[in-house]
C-alpha positions in Angstrom: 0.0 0.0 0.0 0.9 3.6 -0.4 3.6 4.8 2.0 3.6 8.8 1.8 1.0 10.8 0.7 1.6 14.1 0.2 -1.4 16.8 -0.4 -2.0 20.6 -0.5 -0.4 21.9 -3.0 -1.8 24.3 -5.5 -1.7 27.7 -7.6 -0.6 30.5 -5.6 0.3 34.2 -6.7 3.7 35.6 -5.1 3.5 36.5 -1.5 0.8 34.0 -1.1 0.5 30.7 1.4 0.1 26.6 1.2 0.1 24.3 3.9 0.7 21.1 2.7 0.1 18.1 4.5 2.2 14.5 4.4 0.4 11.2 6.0 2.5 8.1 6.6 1.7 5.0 7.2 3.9 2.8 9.7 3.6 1.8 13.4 7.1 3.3 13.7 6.8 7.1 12.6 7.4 8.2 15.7 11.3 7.2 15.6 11.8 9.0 12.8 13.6 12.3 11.4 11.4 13.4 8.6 11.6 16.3 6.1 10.0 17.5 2.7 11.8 17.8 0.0 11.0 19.8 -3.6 12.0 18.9 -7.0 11.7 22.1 -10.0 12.1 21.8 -13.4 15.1 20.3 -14.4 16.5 20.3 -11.2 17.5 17.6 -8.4 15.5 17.2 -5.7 16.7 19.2 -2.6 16.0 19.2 0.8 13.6 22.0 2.2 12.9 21.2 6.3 13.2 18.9 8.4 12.0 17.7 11.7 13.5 15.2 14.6 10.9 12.7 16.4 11.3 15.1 19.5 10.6 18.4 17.1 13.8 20.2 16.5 13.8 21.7 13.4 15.8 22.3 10.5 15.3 24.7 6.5 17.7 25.2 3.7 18.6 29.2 3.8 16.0 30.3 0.9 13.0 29.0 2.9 13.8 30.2 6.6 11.9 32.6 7.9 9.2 31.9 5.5 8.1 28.0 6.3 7.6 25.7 9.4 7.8 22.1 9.5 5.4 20.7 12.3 4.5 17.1 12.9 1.9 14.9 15.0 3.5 11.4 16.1 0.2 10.4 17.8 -1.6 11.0 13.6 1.5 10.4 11.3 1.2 13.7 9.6 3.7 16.4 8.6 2.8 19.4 7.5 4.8 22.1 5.8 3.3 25.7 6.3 4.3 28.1 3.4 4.5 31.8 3.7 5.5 34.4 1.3 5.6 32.4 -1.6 8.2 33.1 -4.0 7.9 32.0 -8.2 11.3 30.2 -7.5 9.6 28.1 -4.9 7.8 26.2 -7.8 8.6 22.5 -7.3 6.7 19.5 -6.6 7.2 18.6 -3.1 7.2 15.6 -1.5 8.1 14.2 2.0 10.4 11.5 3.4 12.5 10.3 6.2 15.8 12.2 6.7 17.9 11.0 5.5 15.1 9.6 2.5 14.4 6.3 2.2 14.4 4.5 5.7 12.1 0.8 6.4 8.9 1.1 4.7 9.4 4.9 2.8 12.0 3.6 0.7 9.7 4.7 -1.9 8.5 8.3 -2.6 4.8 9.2 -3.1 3.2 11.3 -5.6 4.4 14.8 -4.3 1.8 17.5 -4.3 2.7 20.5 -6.8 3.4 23.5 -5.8 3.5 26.4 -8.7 3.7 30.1 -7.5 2.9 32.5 -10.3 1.1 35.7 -11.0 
């Protein structure tokens, strides 16, 4: 069955916000670093934020300030909160352990697009 599901993505004009929203199956969440991660055009995948099992957090430089990583062990859910939406943020964006790949999210999921454009 599917692993990672990723949703909320959408059309956004700059300066605007997405939450998205990643549900994981698995008894063992809970152990687990997880991030998102966003793949543009032509590009290789990068990592965005991250967040340990006890909720220390981590963002690449071009995103801090502007997003928060959260997570519920108790629902298996991440959720990436997106401020300030920049055109360059345009990516499909998926989540995943940290580092990706770990037990039974060896695969990735669909990713949820993200496109901000006026």
């Amino acid at each position: 069955q599917v692993q990672l599901v990723e949703s909320g993505g959408g059309l956004v004009q700059p300066g605007g916000s997405l939450r998205l929203s990643c549900a994981a199956s698995g008894s063992i969440f809970s152990i687990y670093a997880m991030g998102w991660y966003r793949q543009a055009p032509g590009k290789q995948r990068e990592s965005v934020a991250t967040i340990t099992s006890g909720g220390s957090t981590g963002y690449t430089a071009s995103v801090k300030g502007r997003f928060t990583i959260s997570r519920d062990n108790a629902k298996n859910t991440v959720w990436l909160q997106m401020n300030s939406l920049k055109p360059e943020d345009t990516a499909v964006y998926y989540c995943n352990t940290v580092p990706a790949g770990l037990a039974q999210y060896n695969y990735w999921g669909q990713g949820t697009q993200v496109t901000v454009s006026s």
